[in-house]
Each structure stands twice: as C-alpha cells, then as structure tokens.
C-alpha positions in Angstrom: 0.0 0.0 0.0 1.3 3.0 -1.1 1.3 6.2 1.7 -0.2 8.2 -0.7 -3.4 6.4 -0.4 -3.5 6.4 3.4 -3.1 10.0 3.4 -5.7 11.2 0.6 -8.4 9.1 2.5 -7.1 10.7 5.9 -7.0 13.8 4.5 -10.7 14.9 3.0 -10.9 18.2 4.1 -12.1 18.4 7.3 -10.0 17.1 10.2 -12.1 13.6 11.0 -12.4 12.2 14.3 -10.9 9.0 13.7 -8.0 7.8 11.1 -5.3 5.0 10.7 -2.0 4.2 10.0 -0.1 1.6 9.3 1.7 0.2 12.5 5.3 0.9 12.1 6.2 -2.5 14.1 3.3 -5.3 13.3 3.5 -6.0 9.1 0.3 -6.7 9.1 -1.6 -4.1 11.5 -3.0 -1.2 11.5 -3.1 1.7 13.9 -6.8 3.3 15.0 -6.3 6.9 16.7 -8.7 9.6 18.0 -8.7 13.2 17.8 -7.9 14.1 21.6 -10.1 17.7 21.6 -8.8 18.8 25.5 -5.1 17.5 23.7 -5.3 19.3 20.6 -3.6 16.0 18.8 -4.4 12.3 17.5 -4.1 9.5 20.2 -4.0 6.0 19.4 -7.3 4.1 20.7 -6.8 0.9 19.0 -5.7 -1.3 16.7 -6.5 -3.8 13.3 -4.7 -7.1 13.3 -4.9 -9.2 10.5 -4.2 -12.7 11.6 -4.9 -14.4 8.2 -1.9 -13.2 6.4 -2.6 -14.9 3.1 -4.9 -12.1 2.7 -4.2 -9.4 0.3 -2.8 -6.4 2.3 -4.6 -3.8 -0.3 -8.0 -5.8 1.0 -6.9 -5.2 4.5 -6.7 -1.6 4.4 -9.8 -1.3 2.3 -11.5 -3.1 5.4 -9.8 -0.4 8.0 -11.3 2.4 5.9 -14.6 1.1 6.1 -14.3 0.8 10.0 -12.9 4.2 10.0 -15.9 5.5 8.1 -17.9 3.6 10.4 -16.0 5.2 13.1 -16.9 8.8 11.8 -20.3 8.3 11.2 -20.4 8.4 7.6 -21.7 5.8 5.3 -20.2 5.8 2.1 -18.4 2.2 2.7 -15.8 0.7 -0.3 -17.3 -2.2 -1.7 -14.9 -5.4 -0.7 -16.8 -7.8 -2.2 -15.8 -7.5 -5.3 -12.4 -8.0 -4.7 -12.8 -11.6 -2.7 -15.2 -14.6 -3.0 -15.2 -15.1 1.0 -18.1 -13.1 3.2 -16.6 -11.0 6.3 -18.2 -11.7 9.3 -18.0 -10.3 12.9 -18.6 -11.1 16.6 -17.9 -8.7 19.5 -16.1 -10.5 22.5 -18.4 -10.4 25.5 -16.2 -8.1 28.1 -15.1 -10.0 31.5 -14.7 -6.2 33.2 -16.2 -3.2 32.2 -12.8 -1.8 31.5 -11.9 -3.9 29.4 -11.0 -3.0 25.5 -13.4 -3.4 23.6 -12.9 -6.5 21.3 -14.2 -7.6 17.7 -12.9 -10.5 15.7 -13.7 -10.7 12.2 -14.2 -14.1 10.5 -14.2 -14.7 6.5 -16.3 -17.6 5.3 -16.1 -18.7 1.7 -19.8 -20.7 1.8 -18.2 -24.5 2.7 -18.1 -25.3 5.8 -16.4 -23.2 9.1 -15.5 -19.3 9.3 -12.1 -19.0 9.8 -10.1 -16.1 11.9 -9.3 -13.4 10.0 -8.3 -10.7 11.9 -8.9 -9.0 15.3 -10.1 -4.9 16.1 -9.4 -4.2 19.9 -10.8 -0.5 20.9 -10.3 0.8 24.0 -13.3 1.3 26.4 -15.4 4.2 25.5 -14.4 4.5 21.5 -17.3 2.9 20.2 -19.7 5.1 22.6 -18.0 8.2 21.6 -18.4 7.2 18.2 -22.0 6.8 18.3 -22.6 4.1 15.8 -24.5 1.2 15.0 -23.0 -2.0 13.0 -24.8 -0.7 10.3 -22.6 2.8 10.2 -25.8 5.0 10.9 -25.4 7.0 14.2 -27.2 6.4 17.0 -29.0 9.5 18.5 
C-alpha cells in the first residue's frame, strides 16, 4: 500500500475524528487513533490485526477504511466484495470487566463449511460510545 493512499483518504478536508496508520512495528496491522479535543492532537485508541496473512494487504486496508468510516459516522463504505469470493463476518467478544478494550474478531467464510479467523479490532473502552454508531454505520442518537 502506497502512503499516498492512506493520506488522501485521511486527509478529506475536514480534520475527521478517527483515522489509521499503518503500524510501524506489526506488518500486518493497523493503527486506530482519535482526535484528543482537551489535547489538541491524534491518540492511538486501538488497533487492526490481521491474523490471516494470506490475505491481500490492499484488501486489509480497504477493510480499515470502512471501520474508519464507520467510526466517523459516515456511510459511504468501499465495496470489498468485489475483490474476494469469501463473506466478512464479525462477533464482538463479551467483556469479562467493564474496562476492558473493547474486542471484535472478524471471521471470512467462503460458503463451505467453518468461518475462519481473519483478523482482530481491539478499541479501548469508550471508543465505540464516543463514536456513536450502530454496526450498520448510521449514528445512533
């Protein structure tokens, strides 16, 4: 992935709430941060891991712009679909403490048999609230 496409969907004008990057020290991860209004700066907040590595990295960071999107409330989504046979599915760990991260794994399933692990989105507590979103990118009032 070329940095020149991370930073033209980063950069669309107006300075969005949430962006990504790639994680300078995982190959395969991606960095989530928040715009910190009292701090006047980006904070990380969490973080995309894609465990299934066979996976095409340009389909990776197609899938952390559309959480991103998600993240800033707006529902103009890139259509993956097209670009794999497999369906992405997701489940949302149930928390053990209510400070705990929150955690989502994603799943692919290519219509034969068992979902398989494709990656992991940890968030920490309070991201998804501040966000204000539903699964289906609308926000919540």
């Amino acid at each position: 992935m070329s940095d020149k496409f991370n930073t033209s969907f980063n950069d669309s004008g107006e300075k969005p709430r949430f962006i990504y990057k790639r994680n300078p020290l995982i190959a395969h991860a991606f960095q989530i941060f928040m715009y910190k209004d009292e701090k006047g700066a980006y904070e990380p907040v969490g973080e995309y891991t894609l465990l299934d590595t066979t996976e095409d990295l340009e389909i990776t960071e197609k899938t952390v712009m559309n959480i991103i999107s998600l993240l800033n409330g707006r529902e103009n989504l890139i259509k993956i679909d097209s670009l794999t046979e497999n369906k992405l599915l997701f489940n949302i760990v149930p928390k053990t403490d209510e400070n705990d991260p929150t955690k989502i794994i994603f799943r692919t399933h290519d219509g034969k048999g068992v979902s398989t692990e494709n990656a992991v989105l940890i968030l920490e507590k309070g991201v998804l609230h501040e966000a204000n979103i539903s699964t289906s990118g609308k926000k919540q009032p």
